[in-house]
C-alpha positions as CSV (number, residue, x, y, z in Angstrom):
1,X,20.3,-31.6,-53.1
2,X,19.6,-29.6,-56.4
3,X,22.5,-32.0,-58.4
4,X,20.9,-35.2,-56.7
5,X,17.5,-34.4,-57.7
6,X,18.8,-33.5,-61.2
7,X,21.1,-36.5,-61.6
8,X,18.2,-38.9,-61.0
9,X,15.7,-37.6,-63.7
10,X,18.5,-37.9,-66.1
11,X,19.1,-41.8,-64.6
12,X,15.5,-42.2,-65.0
13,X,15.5,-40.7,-68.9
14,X,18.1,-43.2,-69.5
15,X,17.1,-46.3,-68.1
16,X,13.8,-45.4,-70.1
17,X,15.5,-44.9,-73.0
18,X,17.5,-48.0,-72.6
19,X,14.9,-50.3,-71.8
20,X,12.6,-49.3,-75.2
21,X,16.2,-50.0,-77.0
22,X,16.7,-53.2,-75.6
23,X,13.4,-54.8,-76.3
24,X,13.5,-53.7,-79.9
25,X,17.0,-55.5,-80.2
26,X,16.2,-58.5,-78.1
27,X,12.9,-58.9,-80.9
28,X,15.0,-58.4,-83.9
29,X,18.9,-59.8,-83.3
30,X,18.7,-62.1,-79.9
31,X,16.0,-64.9,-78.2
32,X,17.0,-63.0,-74.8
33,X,15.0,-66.2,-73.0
34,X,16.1,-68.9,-71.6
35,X,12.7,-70.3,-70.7
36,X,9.7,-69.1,-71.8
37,X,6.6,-69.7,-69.9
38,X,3.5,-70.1,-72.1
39,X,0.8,-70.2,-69.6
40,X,1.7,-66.7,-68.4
41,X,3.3,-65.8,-71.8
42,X,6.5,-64.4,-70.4
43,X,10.1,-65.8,-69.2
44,X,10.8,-67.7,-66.2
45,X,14.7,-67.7,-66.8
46,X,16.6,-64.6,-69.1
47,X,19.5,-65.6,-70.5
48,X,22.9,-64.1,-69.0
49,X,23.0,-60.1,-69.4
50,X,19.8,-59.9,-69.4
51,X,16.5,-59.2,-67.3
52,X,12.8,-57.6,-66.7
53,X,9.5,-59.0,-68.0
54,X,10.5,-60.9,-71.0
55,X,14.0,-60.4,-70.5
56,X,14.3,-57.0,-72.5
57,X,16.4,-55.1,-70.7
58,X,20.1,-55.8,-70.7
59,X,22.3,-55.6,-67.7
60,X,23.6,-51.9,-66.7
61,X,26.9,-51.6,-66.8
62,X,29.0,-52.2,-64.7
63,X,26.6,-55.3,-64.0
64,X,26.7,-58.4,-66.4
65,X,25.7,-62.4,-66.5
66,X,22.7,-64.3,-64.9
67,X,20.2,-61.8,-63.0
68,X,23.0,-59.3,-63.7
69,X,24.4,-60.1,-60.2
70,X,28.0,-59.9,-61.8
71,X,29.7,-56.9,-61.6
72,X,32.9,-55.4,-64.1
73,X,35.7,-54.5,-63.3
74,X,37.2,-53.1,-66.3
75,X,36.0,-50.3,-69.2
76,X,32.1,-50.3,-70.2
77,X,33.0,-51.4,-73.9
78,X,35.5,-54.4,-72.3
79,X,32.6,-55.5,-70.0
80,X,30.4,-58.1,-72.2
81,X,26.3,-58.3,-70.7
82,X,26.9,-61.9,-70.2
83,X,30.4,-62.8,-69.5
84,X,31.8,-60.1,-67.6
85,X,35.6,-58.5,-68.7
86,X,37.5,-59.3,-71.6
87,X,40.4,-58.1,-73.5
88,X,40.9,-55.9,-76.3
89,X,43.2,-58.5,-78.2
90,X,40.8,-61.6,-77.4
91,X,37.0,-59.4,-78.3
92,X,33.7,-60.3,-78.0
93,X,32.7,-64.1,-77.3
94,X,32.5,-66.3,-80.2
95,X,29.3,-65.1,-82.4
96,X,28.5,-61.9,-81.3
97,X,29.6,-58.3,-81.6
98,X,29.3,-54.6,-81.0
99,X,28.5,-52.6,-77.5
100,X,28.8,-54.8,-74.5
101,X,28.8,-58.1,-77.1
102,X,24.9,-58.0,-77.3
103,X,24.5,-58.3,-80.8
104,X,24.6,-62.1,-82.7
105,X,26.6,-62.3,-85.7
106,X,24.6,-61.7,-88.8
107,X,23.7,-64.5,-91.9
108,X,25.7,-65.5,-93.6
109,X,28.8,-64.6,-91.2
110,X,29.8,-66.6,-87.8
111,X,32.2,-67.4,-85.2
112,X,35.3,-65.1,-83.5
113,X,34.5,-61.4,-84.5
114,X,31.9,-62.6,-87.1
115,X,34.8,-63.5,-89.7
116,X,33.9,-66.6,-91.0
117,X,31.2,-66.7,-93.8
118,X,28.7,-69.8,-93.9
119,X,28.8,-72.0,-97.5
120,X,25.3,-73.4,-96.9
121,X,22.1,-72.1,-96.9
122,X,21.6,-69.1,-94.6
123,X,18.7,-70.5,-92.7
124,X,21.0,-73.0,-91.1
125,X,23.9,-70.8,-90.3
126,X,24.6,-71.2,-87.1
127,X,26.2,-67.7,-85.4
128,X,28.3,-69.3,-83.5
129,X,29.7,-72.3,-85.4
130,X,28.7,-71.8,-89.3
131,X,26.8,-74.6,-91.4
132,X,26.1,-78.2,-90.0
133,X,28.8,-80.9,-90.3
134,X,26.8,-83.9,-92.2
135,X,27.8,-87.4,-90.7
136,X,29.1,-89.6,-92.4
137,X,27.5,-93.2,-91.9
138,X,30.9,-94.5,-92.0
139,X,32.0,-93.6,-89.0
C-alpha cells in the first residue's frame, strides 16, 4: 500500500508539472484550438493530442489524437500526440518536430523534419508547406 500511495504523489507531481509545461508551449509554438468559444473565452473543440480548459495539456502517453481516446502501441518517442505511431525512418508528420511531434517547425524552416527553408518573407511561411504559390492569371 506504502508503493501505491507513493507512486501516485509522484503521478500527481508529474501531471502538475506537465500540465504548467504544456500551456507555456501551446502559448508560444502551437494554436492547440480548434474552436475557440468567445462568449465563454475558452475552446469547444482541442485540436488532436490535445485537451483540458483551453486545450493545454497534451495527451499522456501512451494516449494520442482527438480527446486523446487513441491509444499507442509503440515507444513514447515513436507515438506522435496527434497521429498515433510512426516510424523511425518516416519521423514526425510534416511540419513539426521534437518529443511526441508537439512542436511546429520554426520561421523560416518547413515541411518533412523542418528541412526546407522559406524564400519569402517569414510572416507568410507556412510550417507545413513554405511560402504561397502566386497564381498566375494565365491559367
Amino acid at each position: 500500500m506504502e508503493n501505491f500511495v507513493h507512486f501516485v504523489k509522484i503521478f500527481i507531481i508529474y501531471v502538475s508539472v506537465l500540465a504548467v509545461y504544456n500551456e507555456e508551449h501551446c502559448k508560444k509554438i502551437d494554436n492547440c484550438c480548434r474552436e475557440w468559444d468567445e462568449f465563454v473565452t475558452e475552446c469547444k473543440v482541442c485540436s488532436p493530442g490535445y485537451l483540458g480548459r483551453n486545450c493545454t495539456q497534451a495527451c499522456p502517453y501512451p494516449n494520442y489524437g482527438l480527446e486523446c481516446q487513441g491509444k499507442c502501441d509503440c515507444n513514447e518517442r515513436l507515438c506522435d500526440i496527434a497521429t498515433g505511431c510512426f516510424s523511425d525512418s518516416d519521423g514526425c508528420r510534416t511540419g513539426y518536430y521534437g518529443e511526441r511531434c508537439m512542436f511546429k517547425c520554426r520561421v523560416p524552416t518547413y515541411g518533412k523534419h523542418c528541412q526546407q527553408i522559406c524564400q519569402c518573407d517569414e510572416s507568410i511561411c507556412h510550417y507545413i508547406t513554405g511560402c504561397p504559390v502566386k497564381e498566375s492569371k494565365y491559367l
